[in-house]
N, C-alpha and C positions, 0 to 999 in steps of 0.2 A: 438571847444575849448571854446567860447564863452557860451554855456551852461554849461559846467563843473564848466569854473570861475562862474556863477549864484549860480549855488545848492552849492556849499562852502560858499559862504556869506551869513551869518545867520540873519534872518528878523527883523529889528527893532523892530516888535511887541513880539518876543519870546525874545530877549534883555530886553525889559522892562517886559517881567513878569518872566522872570528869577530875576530880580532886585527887582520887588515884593516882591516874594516869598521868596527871603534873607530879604528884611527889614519886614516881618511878622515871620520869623522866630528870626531877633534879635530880637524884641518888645514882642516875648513870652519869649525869652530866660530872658530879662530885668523885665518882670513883675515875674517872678519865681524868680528869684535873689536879687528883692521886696521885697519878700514874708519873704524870709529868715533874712530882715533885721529888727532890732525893730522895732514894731508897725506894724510890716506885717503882721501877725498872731495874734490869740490868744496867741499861743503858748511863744509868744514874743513882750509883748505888751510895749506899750517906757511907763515908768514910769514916776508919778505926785506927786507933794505933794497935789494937790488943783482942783478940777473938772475947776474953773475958766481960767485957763490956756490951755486948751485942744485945746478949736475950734482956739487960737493963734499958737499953735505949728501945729495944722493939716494945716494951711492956709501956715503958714512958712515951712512946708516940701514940697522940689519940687518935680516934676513929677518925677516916677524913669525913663521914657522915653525918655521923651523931655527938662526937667529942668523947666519946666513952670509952674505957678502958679494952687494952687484948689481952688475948689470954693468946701464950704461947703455944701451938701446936705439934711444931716440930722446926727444928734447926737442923738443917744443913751443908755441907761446904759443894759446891757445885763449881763446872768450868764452864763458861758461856764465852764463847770469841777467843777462847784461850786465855782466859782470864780469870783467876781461882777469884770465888766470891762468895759469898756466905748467903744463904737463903732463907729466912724464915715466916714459915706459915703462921699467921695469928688470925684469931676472932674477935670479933667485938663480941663484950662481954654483956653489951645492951641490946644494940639492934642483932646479932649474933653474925653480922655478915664478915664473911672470909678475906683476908687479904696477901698480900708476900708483898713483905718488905727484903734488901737487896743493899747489900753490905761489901764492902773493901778492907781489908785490913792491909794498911801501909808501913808496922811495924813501928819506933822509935825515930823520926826522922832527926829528933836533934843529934847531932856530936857529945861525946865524952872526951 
């Protein structure tokens, strides 16, 4: 009786990588969801009036992950579709994971 209760109670070790493997897969499923949002893409890059402003708003968007702060890597300007856009490499300054946020500068649109 005493071995049957054993093999039913599932081993600490297979617990934590079952728990793992769910928090790698929510961290892919959050970095895809990223993606989709402006400045995650090319495809969708957060719009500027002023290239000045960039590495301020990539430092102010948090981690899609963990909420935590980037740190600016490298900046930038690239043509993708024939379309000059700004690139910038950041990390999380918490979970340390890599990202590129993905910028427009559309200059001044109001009138003088």
């Amino acid at each position: 009786m005493l071995i049957a209760e054993m093999a039913k109670a599932p081993r600490s070790r297979t617990g934590k990588r079952a728990q793992e493997r769910q928090l790698r897969k929510l961290a892919r499923l959050k970095q895809e969801l990223a993606a989709l949002e402006p400045g995650g893409s090319p495809d969708r890059p957060l719009v500027v009036e002023v290239s000045s402003v960039i590495e301020g708003r990539a430092r102010a968007t948090p981690c899609p992950l963990c909420a935590g702060s980037l740190r600016i890597e490298q900046h930038r300007a690239e043509v993708v579709d024939g379309k000059s856009l700004r690139q910038v490499e950041v990390t999380c300054l918490q979970c340390g994971i890599p990202r590129t946020l993905w910028f427009r500068i559309v200059g001044n649109a109001r009138s003088s």
